[in-house]
Wavefront OBJ file of the C-alpha trace (Angstrom):
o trace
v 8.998 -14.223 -9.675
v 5.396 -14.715 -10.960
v 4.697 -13.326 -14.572
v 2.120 -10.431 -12.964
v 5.340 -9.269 -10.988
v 7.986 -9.217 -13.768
v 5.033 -7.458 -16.301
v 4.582 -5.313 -13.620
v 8.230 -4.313 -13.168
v 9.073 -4.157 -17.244
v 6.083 -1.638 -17.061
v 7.718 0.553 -14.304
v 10.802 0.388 -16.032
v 9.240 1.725 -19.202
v 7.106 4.636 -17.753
v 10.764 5.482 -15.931
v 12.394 5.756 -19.476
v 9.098 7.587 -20.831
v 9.426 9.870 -17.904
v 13.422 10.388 -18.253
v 12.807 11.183 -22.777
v 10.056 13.924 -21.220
v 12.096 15.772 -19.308
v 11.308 14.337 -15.941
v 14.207 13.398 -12.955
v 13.306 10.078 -11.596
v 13.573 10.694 -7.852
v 12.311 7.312 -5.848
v 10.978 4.259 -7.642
v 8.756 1.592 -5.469
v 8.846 3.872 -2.327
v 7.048 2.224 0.633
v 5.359 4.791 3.220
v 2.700 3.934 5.964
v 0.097 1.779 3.858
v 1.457 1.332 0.593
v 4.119 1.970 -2.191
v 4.372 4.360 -4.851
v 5.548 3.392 -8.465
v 7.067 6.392 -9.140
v 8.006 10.024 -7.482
v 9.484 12.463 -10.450
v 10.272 15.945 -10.587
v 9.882 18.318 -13.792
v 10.409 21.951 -13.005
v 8.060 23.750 -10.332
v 5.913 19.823 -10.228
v 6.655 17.310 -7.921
v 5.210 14.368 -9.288
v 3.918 10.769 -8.315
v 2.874 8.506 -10.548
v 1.196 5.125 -10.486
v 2.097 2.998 -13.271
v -0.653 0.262 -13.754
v 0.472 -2.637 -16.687
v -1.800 -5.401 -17.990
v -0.854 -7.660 -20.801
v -4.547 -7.269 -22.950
v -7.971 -6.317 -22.429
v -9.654 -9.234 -20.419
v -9.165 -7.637 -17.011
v -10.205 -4.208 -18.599
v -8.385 -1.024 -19.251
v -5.401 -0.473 -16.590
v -6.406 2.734 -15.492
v -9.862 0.983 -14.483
v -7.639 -0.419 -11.484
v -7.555 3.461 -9.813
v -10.776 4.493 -8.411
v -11.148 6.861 -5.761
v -9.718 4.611 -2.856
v -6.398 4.329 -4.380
v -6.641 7.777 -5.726
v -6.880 9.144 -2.035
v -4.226 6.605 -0.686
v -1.760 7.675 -3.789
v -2.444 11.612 -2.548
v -1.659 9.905 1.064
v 1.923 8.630 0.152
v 2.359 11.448 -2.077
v 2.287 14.205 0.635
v 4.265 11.637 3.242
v 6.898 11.546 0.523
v 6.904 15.107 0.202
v 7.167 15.733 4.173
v 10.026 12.886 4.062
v 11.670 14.458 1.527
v 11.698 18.772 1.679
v 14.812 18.862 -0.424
v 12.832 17.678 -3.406
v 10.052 19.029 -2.428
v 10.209 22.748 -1.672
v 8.709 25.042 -3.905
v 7.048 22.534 -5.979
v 3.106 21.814 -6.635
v 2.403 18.057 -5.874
v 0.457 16.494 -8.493
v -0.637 12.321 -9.227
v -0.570 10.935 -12.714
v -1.407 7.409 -13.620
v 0.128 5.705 -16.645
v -1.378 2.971 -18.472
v 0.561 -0.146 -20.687
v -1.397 -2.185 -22.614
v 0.127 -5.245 -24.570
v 2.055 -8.454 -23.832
v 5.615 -6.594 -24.392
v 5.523 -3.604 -22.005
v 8.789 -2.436 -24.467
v 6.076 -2.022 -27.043
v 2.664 -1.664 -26.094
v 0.246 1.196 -25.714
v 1.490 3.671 -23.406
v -1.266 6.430 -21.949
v 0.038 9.052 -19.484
v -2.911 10.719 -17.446
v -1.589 13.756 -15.998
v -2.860 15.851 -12.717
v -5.584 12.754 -10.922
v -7.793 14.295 -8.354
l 1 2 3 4 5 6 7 8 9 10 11 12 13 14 15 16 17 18 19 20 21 22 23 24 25 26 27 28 29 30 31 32 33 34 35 36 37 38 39 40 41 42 43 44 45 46 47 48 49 50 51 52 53 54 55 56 57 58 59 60 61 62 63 64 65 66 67 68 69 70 71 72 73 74 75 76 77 78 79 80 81 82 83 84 85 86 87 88 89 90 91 92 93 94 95 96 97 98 99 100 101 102 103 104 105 106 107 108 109 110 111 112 113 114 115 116 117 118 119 120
């Protein structure tokens, strides 16, 4: 596996835990619908949540939340609402919203963690 894909991974894996400590249920992790995957679905209370997890190891490449502009914005709110019409159980009675979170550092155990909540 290359080092991008295991930093990547580590990252998820982090931002799951992060999610789990906040009070969120971890409901799908790298779900694949028609034209892409999302990182994370999660639900806390009345919020059904999807969240992209974007990990770099430093600066050179820019910030990780740099990587989301508004094409993969609209193709996360794509998956999101396929997700939700996959999956009513989880879904009913719950507003959809899509965070991003950010890691920053060459140990994704330790490095900068940013959660951006509610992307539109």
């Amino acid at each position: 596996m290359a080092r991008k894909d295991e930093l990547g991974r580590a990252g998820e894996e982090r931002a799951a835990r992060y999610l789990t400590a906040r009070g969120y249920q971890v409901l799908a992790r790298n779900w694949r619908g028609d034209g892409g995957e999302l990182d994370v679905v999660a639900a806390r209370g009345a919020e059904l949540v999807v969240i992209e997890v974007k990990t770099r190891s430093g600066p050179r490449f820019g910030h990780p939340l740099e990587a989301i502009d508004a094409r993969k914005l609209a193709r996360l709110w794509r998956l999101a609402l396929q997700w939700r019409a996959a999956h009513p159980e989880h879904a009913r009675g719950r507003v959809l919203r899509v965070d991003a979170i950010a890691l920053l550092g060459r140990n994704p155990a330790t490095a900068a963690l940013e959660h951006l909540q509610d992307l539109r």
